[in-house]
C-alpha positions in Angstrom: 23.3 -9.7 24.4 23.6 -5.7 24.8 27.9 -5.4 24.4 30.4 -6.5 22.9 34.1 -6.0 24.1 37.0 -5.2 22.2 40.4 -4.6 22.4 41.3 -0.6 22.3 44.2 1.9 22.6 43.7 4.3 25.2 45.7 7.5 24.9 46.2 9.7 28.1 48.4 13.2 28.5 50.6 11.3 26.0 50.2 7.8 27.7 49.3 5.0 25.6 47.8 1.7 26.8 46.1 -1.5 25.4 42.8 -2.4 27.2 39.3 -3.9 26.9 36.2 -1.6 26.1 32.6 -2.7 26.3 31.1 -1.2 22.9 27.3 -0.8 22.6 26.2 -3.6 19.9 24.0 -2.1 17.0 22.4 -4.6 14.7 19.3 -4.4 12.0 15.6 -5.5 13.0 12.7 -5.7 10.4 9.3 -4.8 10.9 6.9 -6.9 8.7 3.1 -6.3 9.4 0.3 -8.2 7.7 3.1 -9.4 5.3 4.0 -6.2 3.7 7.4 -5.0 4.9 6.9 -1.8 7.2 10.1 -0.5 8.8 14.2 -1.5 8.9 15.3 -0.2 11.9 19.0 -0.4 13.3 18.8 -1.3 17.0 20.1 -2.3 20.3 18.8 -5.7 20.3 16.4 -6.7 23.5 13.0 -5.6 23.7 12.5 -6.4 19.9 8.6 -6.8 20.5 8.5 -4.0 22.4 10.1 -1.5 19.5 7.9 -3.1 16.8 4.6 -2.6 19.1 5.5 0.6 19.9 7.2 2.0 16.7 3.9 1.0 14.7 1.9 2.7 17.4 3.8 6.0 17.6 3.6 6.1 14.1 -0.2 5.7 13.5 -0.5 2.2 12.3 -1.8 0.4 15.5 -4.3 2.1 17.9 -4.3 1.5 21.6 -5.9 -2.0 23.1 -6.2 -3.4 19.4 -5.8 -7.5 19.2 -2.7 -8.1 17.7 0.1 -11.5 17.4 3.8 -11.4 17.4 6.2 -13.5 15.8 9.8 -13.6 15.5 12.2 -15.1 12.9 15.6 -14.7 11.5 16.2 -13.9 7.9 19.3 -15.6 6.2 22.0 -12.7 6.6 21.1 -13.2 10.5 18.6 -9.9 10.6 16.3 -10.0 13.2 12.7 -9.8 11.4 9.5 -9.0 13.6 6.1 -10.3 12.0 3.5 -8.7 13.1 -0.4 -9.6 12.8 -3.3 -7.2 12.9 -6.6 -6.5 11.9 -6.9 -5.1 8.3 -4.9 -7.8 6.1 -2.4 -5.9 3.4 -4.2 -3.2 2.3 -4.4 -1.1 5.3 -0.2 -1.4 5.8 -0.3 0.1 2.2 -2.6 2.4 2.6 -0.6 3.8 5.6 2.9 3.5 3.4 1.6 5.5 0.3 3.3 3.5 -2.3 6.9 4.6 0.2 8.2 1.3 0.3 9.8 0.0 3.6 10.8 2.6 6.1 14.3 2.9 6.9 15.4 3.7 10.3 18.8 5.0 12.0 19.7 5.2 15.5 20.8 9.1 15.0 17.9 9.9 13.2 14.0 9.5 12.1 12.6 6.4 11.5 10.3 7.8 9.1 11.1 8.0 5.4 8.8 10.4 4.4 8.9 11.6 0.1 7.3 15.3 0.8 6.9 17.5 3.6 3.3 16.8 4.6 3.7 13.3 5.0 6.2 13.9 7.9 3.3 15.6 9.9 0.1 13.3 10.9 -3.0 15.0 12.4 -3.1 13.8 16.0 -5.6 15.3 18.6 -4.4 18.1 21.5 -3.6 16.3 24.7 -6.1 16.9 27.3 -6.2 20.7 28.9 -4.3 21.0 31.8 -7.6 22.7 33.2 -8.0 24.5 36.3 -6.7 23.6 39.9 -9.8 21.3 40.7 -10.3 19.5 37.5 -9.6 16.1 37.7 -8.3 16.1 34.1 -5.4 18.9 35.7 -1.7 17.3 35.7 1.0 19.6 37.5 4.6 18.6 38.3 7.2 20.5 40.4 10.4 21.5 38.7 11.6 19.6 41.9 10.3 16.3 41.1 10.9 16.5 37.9 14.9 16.5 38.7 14.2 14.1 40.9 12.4 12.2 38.1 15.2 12.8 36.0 17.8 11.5 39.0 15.8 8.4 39.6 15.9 7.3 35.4 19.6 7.9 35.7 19.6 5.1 37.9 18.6 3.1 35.6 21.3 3.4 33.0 22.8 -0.2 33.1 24.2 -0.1 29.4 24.7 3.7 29.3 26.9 3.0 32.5 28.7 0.4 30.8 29.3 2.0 27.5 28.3 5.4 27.2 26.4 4.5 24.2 22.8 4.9 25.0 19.7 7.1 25.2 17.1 6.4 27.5 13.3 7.4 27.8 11.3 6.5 31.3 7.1 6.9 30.8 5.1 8.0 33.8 1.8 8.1 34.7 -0.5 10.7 36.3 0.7 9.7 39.7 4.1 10.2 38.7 5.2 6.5 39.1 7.7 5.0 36.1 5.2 2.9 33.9 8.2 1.6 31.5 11.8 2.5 30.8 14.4 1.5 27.9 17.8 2.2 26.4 18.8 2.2 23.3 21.3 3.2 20.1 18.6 5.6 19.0 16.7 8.4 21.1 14.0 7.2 18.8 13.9 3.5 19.5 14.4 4.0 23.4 10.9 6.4 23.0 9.4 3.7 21.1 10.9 0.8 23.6 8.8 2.3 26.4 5.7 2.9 24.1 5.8 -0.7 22.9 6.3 -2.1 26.9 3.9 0.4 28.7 1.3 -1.0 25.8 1.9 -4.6 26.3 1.6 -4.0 29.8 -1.9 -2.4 29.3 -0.8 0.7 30.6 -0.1 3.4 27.9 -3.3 5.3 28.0 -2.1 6.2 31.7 1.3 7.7 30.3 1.3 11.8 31.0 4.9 12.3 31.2 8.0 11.3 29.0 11.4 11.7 30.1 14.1 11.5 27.8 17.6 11.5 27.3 17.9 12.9 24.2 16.9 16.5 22.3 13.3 17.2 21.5 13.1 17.5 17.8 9.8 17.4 16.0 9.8 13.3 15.4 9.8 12.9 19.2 7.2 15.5 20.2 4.9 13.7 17.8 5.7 10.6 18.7 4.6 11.8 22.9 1.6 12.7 21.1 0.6 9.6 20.2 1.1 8.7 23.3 -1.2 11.6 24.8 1.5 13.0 27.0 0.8 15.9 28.8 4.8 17.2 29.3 7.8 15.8 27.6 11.3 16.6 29.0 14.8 16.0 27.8 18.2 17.0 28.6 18.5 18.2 25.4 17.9 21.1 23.2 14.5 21.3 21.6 14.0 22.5 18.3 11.7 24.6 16.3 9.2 22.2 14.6 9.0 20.3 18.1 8.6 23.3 20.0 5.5 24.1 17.2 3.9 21.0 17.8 3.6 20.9 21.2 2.3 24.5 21.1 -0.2 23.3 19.2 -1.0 20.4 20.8 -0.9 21.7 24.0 2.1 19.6 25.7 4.4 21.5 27.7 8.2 21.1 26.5 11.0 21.0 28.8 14.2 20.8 27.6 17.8 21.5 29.1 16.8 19.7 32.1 19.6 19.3 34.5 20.1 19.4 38.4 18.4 22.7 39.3 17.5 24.5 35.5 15.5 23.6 32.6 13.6 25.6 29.9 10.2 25.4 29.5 9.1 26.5 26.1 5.8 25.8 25.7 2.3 25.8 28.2 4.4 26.6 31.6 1.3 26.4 34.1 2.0 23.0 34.1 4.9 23.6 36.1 4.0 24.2 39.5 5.8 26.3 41.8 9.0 25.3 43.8 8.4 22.4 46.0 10.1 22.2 49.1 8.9 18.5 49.6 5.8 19.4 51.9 3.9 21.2 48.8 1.5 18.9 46.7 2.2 17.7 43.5 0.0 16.5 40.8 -0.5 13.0 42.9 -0.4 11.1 46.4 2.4 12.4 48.6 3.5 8.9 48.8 4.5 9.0 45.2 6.2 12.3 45.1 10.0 10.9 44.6 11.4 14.2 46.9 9.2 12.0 49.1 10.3 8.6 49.0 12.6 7.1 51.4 16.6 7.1 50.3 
């Protein structure tokens, strides 16, 4: 269950009425990995394995294609706590903690709870050089299809259509075709959502684009790192430390994406020129979405 309804006073020009309202429901989910307790994160609840895979992933604990088992239980005040099994017993949860202590998480903010500066930035290698024309490593998207991109994610909105109260982030892969999608409370759970689907599906080392919802601060450029995105993109504003990173790390950073304009701040020749729907794109023109039937 997503929503909850409740009864509300609407006020109009002056107007009052008494009506139902679908609210977003927001409720508490614990990471626990190799028995040590590794995250508390306030969630939309759904896709619970999903958010723990892909929260301990974007944050460097579990690597891609690594055996792991899941298991679910529900502590006394009715929290949702997610037990997670890997290779490494204790010590190599506390080894990635530093002595922190659990990891607190809000859906408006980081989920990292970080005691100094440094330990909020992890070295991660550059994504893959967008290369030359021919190279078959090259990725290129049309600021076409990436509105379209953006239009066809929309469409997939079911609780942000219902209460207004959601991000979302859609993954794609080199081919542009959606790999995994997810709502949530929190920009950073919805990132983390997609992460933890696209790697249960086996499909996260074919993730180049991530499409989001939300601003593109420094917490979500690293965590499209991890995920060895080529171009992130939000409707958002980006900010300084994000727009550092993915400088550095060579990802190109869209942000104020909306019908028609967007900024690109960082590693533009990424962004092909204007497509008028006969141009290529970085894949098959079957997959182009300006393309695709209506």
């Amino acid at each position: 269950m997503h929503t909850r309804s409740r009864r509300i006073t609407r006020l109009n020009q002056g107007l009052r009425r008494f009506s139902d309202d679908e609210i977003i429901i927001e409720a508490p989910m614990e990471i626990v990995v190799n028995g040590v307790p590794w995250a508390a994160l306030m969630r939309t609840p759904g896709d619970d394995e999903a958010l723990a895979l892909g929260y301990c992933h974007t944050e460097g604990l579990l690597q891609q294609g690594e055996p792991y088992s899941m298991n679910r239980c529900t502590a006394a005040d009715g929290t949702m706590r997610m037990l997670l099994e890997i290779q490494g017993g204790p010590r190599r949860v506390q080894e990635m903690m530093r002595g922190r202590g659990v990891r607190m998480g809000f859906s408006c903010c980081g989920n990292r709870n970080a005691v100094s500066a440094q330990e909020l930035v992890r070295t991660l290698p550059p994504v893959p050089s967008s290369g030359p024309a021919d190279n078959k490593e090259a990725f290129r998207v049309a600021p076409e299809t990436l509105n379209a991109l953006l239009r066809e994610a929309e469409g997939y909105q079911a609780l942000f259509s219902r209460t207004g109260g959601t991000h979302f982030c859609a993954l794609y892969d080199g081919q542009l075709t959606m790999l995994a999608f997810a709502e949530d409370t929190g920009r950073h759970n919805a990132l983390d959502k997609a992460a933890g689907q696209a790697l249960m599906q086996g499909t996260a080392a074919d993730v180049h684009l991530v499409l989001l919802s939300s601003r593109l601060s420094f917490e979500m450029v690293q965590k499209s790192l991890a995920l060895k995105a080529r171009v992130v993109a939000g409707l958002s504003a980006v900010t300084s430390m994000g727009t550092e990173l993915a400088e550095a790390s060579g990802i190109t950073l869209v942000g104020f994406l909306r019908s028609g304009r967007m900024n690109i701040y960082t590693h533009a020749q990424r962004m092909v020129a204007a497509c008028d729907g006969t141009t290529p794109c970085s894949g098959p023109a079957e997959s182009c979405p300006l393309r695709r039937p209506s």
